[in-house]
C-alpha positions in Angstrom: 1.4 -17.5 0.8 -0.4 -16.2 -2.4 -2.3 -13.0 -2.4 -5.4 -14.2 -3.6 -6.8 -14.3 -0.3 -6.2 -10.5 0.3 -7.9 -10.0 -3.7 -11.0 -11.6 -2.6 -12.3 -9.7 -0.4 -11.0 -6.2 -2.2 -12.8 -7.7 -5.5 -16.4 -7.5 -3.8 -15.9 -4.1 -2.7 -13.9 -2.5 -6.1 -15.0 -5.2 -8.9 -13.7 -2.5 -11.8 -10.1 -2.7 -10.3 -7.5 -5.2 -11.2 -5.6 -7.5 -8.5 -3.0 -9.2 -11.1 0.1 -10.8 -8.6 3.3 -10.3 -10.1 6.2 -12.4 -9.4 9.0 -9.7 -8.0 11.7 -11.9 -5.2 13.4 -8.7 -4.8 15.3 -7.5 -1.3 13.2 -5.3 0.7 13.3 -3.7 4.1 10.4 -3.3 6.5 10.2 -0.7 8.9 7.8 -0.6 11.7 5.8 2.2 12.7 6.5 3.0 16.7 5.2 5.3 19.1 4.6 8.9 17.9 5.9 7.8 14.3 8.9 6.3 14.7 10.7 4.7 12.8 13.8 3.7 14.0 14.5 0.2 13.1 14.4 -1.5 10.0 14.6 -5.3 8.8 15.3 -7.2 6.0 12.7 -9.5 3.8 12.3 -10.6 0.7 9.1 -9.0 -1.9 7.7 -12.7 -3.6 4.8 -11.2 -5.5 3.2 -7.9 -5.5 -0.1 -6.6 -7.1 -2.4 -2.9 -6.9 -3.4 -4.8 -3.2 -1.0 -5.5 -1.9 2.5 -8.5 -1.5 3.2 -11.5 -0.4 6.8 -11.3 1.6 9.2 -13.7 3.7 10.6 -12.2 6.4 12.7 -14.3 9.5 9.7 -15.9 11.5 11.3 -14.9 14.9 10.9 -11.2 14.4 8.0 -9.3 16.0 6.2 -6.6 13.8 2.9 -4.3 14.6 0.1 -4.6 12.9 1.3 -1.5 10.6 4.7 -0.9 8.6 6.5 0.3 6.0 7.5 -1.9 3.3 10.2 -0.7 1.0 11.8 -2.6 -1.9 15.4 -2.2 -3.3 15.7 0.6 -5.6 12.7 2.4 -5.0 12.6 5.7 -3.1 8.9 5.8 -1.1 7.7 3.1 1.4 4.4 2.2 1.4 2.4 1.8 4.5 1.0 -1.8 4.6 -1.1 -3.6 7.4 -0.3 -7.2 7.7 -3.1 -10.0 6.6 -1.8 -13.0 7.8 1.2 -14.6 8.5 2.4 -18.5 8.8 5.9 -18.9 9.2 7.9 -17.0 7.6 5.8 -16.6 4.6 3.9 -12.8 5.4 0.8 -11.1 3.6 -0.1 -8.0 3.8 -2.3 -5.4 2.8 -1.5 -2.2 1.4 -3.3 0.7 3.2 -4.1 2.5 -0.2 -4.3 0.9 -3.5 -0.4 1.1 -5.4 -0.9 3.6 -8.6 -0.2 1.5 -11.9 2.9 4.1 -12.6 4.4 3.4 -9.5 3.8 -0.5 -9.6 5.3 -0.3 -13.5 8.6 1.8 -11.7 8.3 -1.7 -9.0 8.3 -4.0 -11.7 11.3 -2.3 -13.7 9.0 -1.8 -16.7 9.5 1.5 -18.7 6.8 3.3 -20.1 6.1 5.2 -22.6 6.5 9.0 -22.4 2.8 10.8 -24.1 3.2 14.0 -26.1 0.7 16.4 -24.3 
């Protein structure tokens, strides 16, 4: 399921910002946010594409999620709170609840950057 669908409507409202998918299909876990917080259980997916916006995952179509989650991917230290879009299968979009800062989705990607002298 790409993410253009979720880019569309976000381009109206922020037409400076850029919504470029990338191709990722690394592990990921999602955990669900429960009563008062919680976060107790946690499931496996898989991260297809990601942009500022938001990612397209698969995740087993059986399993029962809230409307709001963590999503975290292999290797990388924060979760970030997402809000699902649609779903179809097991093919899942979601939303992210705040735009991803272009450092962080560089560190997502694996791509290094370049230290500035201050």
């Amino acid at each position: 399921m790409p993410l253009e669908t979720v880019h569309e409507q976000l381009r109206l409202r922020h037409p400076k910002r850029s919504f470029v998918p990338y191709r990722l299909d690394k592990p990921g876990f999602i955990t669900p946010i429960g009563h008062h917080l919680s976060t107790a259980q946690r499931y496996t997916c898989l991260v297809r594409s990601i942009s500022s916006a938001g990612a397209a995952i698969s995740i087993n179509k059986a399993l029962e999620l809230p409307e709001n989650f963590y999503l975290e991917i292999q290797g990388i230290r924060d979760g970030i709170p997402c809000t699902e879009f649609k779903r179809e299968g097991e093919d899942m979009t979601v939303r992210f609840n705040m735009f991803l800062d272009t450092d962080f989705l560089n560190l997502v990607l694996g791509r290094t950057v370049p230290a500035q002298d201050d």
